[in-house]
DOMIDO-143054 format. One record per residue (C-alpha): residue number from 1; z, y, x; residue in three letters. Coordinates in Angstrom, 3 decimals, decimal comma, padded with zeros to 6 digits. Example, Ala and Ser with C-alpha at 12.3 -4.5 7.8 and 13.67 -1.06 7.14 Angstrom:
2
  resi        zz        yy        xx  resn
     1   007,800  -004,500   012,300   ALA
     2   007,140  -001,060   013,670   SER
This chain:
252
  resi        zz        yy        xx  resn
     1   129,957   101,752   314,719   UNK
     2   132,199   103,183   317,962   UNK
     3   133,214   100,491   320,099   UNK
     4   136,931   099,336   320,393   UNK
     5   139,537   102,487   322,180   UNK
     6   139,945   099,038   324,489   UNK
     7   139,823   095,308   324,410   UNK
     8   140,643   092,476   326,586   UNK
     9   139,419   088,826   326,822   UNK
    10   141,834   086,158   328,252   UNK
    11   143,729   088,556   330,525   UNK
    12   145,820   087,228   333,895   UNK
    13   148,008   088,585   335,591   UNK
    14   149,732   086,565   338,390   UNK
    15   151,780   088,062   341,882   UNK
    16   151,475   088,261   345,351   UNK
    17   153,706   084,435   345,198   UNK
    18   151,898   083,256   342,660   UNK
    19   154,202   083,734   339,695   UNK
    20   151,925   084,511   337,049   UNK
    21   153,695   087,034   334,461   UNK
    22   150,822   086,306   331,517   UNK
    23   147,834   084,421   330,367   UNK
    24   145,343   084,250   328,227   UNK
    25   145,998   087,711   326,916   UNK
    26   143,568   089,048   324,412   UNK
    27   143,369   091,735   322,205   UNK
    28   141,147   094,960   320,977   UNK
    29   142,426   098,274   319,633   UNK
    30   140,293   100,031   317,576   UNK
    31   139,828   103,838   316,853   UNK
    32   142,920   104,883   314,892   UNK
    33   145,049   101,929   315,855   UNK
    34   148,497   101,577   317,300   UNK
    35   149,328   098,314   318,915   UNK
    36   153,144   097,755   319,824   UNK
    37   153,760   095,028   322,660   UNK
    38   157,027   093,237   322,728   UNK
    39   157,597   091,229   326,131   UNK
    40   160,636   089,494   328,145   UNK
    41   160,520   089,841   330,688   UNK
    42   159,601   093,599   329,657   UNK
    43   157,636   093,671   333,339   UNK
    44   155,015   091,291   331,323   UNK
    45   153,974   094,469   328,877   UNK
    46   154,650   096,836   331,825   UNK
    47   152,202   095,470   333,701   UNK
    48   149,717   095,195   331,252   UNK
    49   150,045   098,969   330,355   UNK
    50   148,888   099,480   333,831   UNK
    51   145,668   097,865   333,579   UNK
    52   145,493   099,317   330,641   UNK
    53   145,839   102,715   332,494   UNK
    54   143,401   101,707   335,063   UNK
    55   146,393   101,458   338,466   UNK
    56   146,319   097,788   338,128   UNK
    57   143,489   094,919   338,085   UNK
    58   143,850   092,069   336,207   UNK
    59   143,825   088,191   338,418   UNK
    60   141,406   087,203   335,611   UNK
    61   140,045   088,127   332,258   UNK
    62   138,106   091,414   331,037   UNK
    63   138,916   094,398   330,294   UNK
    64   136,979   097,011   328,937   UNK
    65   137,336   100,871   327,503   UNK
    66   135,187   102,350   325,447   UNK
    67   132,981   099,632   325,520   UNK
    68   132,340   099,423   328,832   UNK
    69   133,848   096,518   331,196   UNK
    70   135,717   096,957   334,493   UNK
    71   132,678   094,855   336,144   UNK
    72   130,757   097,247   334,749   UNK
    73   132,314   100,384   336,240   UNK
    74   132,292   102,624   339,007   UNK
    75   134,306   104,748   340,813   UNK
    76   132,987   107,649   338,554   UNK
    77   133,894   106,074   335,113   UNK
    78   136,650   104,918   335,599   UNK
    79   137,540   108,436   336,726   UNK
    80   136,022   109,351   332,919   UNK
    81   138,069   106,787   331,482   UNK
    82   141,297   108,167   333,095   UNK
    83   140,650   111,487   332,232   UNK
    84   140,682   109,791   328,131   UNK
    85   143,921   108,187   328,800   UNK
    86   147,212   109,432   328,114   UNK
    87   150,133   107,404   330,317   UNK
    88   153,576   107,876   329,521   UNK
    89   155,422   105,276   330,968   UNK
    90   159,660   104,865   331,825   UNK
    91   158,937   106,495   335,269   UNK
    92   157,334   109,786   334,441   UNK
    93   158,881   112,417   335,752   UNK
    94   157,576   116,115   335,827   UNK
    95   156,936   118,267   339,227   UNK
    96   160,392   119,678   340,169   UNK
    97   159,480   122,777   342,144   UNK
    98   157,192   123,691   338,994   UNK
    99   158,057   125,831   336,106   UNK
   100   157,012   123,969   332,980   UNK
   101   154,084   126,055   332,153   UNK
   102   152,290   124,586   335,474   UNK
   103   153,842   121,163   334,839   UNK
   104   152,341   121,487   331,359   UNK
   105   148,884   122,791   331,916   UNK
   106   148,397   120,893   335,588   UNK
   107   145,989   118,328   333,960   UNK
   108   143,969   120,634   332,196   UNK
   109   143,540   122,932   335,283   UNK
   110   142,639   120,132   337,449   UNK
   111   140,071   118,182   334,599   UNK
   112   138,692   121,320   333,147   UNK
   113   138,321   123,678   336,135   UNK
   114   140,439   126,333   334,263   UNK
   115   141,601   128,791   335,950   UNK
   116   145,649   129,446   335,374   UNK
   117   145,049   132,255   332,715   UNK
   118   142,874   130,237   330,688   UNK
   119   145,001   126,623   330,615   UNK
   120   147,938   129,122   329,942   UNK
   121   146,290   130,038   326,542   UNK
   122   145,358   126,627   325,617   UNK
   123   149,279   125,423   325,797   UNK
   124   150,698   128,138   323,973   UNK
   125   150,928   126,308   321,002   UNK
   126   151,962   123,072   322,334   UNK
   127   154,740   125,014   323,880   UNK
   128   155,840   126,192   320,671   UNK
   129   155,386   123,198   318,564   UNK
   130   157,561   121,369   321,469   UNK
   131   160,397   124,186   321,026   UNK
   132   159,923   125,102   324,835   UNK
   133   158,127   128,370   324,796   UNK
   134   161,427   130,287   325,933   UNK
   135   161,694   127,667   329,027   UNK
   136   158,201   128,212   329,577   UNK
   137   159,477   129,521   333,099   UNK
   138   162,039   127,781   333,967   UNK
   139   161,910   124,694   335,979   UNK
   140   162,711   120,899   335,021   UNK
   141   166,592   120,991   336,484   UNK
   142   167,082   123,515   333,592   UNK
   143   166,533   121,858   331,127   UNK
   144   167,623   119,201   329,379   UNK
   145   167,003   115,304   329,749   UNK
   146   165,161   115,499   325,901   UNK
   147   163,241   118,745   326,928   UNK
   148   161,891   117,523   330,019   UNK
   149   160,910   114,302   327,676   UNK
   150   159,344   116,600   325,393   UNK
   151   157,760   118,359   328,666   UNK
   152   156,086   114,991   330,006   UNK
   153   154,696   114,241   326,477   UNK
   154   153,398   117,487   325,895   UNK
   155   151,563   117,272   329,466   UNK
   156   149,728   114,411   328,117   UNK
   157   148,551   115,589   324,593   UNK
   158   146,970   118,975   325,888   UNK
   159   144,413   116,803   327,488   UNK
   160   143,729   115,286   324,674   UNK
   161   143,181   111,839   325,238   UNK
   162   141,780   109,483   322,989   UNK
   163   144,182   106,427   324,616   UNK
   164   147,885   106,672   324,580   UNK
   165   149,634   104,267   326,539   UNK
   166   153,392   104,488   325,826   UNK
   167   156,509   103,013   327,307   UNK
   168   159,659   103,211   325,503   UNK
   169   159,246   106,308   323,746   UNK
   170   162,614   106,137   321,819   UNK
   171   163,988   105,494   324,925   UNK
   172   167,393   107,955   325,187   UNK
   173   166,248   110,487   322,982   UNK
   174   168,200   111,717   319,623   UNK
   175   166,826   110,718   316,546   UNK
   176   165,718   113,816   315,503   UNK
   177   163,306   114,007   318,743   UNK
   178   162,070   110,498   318,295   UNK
   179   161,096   111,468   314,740   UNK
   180   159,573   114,520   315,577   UNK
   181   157,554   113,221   318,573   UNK
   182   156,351   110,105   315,884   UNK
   183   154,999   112,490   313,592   UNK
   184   152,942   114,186   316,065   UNK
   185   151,235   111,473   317,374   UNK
   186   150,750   110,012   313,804   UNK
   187   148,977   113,264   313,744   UNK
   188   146,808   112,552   316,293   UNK
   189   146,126   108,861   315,039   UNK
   190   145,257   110,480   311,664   UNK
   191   143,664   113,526   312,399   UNK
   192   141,576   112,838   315,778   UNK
   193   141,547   108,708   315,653   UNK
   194   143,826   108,504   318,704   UNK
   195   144,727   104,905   319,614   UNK
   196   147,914   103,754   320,683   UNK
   197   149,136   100,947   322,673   UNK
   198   152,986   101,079   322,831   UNK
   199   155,664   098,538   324,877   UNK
   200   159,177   098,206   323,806   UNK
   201   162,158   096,001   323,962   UNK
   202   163,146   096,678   320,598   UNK
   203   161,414   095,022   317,583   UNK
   204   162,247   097,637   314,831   UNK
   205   159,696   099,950   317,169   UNK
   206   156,892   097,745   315,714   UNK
   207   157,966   099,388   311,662   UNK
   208   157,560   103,070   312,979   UNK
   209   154,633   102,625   315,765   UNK
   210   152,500   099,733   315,084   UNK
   211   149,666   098,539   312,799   UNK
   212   149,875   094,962   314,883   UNK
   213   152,214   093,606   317,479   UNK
   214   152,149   091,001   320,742   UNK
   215   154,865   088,870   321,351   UNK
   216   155,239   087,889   324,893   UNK
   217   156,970   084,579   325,347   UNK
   218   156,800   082,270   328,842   UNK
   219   153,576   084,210   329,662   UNK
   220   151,769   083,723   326,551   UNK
   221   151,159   085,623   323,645   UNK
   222   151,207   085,867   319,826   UNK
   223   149,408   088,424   317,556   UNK
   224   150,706   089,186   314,010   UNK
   225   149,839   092,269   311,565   UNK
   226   152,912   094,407   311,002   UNK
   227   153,558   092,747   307,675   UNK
   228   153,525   089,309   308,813   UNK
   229   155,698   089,716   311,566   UNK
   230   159,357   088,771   312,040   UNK
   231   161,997   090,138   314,610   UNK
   232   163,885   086,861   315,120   UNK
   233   160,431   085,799   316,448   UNK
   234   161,139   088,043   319,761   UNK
   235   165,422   087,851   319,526   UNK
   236   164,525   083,732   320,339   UNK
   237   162,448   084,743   322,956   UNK
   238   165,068   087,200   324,401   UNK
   239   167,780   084,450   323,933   UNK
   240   165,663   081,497   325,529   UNK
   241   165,121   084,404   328,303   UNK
   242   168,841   085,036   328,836   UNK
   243   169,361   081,238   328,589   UNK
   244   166,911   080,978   331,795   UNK
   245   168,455   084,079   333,734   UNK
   246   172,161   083,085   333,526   UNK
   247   171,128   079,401   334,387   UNK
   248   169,852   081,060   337,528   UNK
   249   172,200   083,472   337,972   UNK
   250   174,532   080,364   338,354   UNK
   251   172,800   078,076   340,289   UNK
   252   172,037   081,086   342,974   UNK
């Protein structure tokens, strides 16, 4: 039996003040999985994606990919483990002085060792399936806010990772890309047991991406199976939320 895509025991995370965003975070995503987290303060499930991704260490807790903790890893696996992982997170931006055939095939070329001509071959498809073969050579100011989305995405699913960590990924994009970027990954999930761990602020997400959810509310967490869960679960938490920040917003 493979071990879990990645798990976590009784996660912290607190800052350099001593605010801590979350505790006692726990959870374990299996081969084939897709986990949607649901946080206010969002930062709470942005955070966590980055341990996820490796960039951030947890206070306290363990983590562990592929079966293997953080405690037990070097330098050298977790460079393994990266190379498994597929970030997209709110920030991702492509290389602007790049066409987006070398924005595309970058990671390939640097992981593989392939040499231009080769990682060229590999993404000719992906560059089709993503409708931006004809913009192969142009560069990201040419296109379009949803093409260069569709650009950043397709940089991560050439290296086939067997992780996807996503933030927001209906954020700003037409319906018809959202669906069509779903239905790949579903593909992957299916197909190749790709795992997903997905963070959004908006619960109807949880419908189209997950198989269970994590509500984050006051630094702690709930788990529920997509069937059992309920939206108004995370509105209250928003609401308390906005209660608290216009309460301080007043009071300065």
């Amino acid at each position: 039996m493979r071990k879990p895509l990645i798990s976590a025991e009784n996660l912290e995370y607190c800052e350099e003040d001593g605010n801590c965003l979350f505790t006692e975070v726990s959870f374990s995503l299996e081969w084939g999985q897709r986990g949607v987290l649901l946080a206010e303060p969002h930062r709470c499930a942005n955070i966590l994606l980055k341990i996820c991704a490796t960039l951030f260490q947890p206070t306290n807790g363990t983590i562990s990919w592929f079966g293997r903790s953080a405690e037990e890893s070097d330098e050298k696996w977790l460079h393994h483990v990266r190379r498994r992982i597929g970030f997209v997170h709110r920030e991702t931006s492509l290389i602007s002085n790049m066409t987006i055939l070398d924005n595309i095939s970058l990671g390939i070329q640097y992981h593989e060792e392939l040499i231009r001509e080769q990682a060229y071959d590999r993404i000719t498809e992906v560059l089709k399936q993503f409708e931006l073969y004809e913009y192969r050579l142009l560069r990201p100011a040419a296109l379009t806010f949803e093409q260069r989305r569709l650009a950043v995405y397709a940089r991560e699913l050439v290296k086939k990772p067997q992780l996807f960590l996503l933030e927001h990924p209906s954020l700003d994009l037409g319906e018809r890309v959202y669906s069509f970027l779903l239905e790949v990954f579903k593909k992957c999930s299916i197909e190749d047991g790709c795992g997903f761990l997905v963070a959004s602020m908006i619960p109807e997400v949880v419908n189209r991406w997950g198989d269970w959810v994590m509500v984050f509310d006051q630094g702690r967490c709930r788990h529920f199976e997509v069937g059992q869960f309920d939206p108004s679960i995370y509105r209250e938490s928003m609401r308390r939320r906005g209660t608290t920040v216009s309460r301080e917003w007043r009071n300065g």
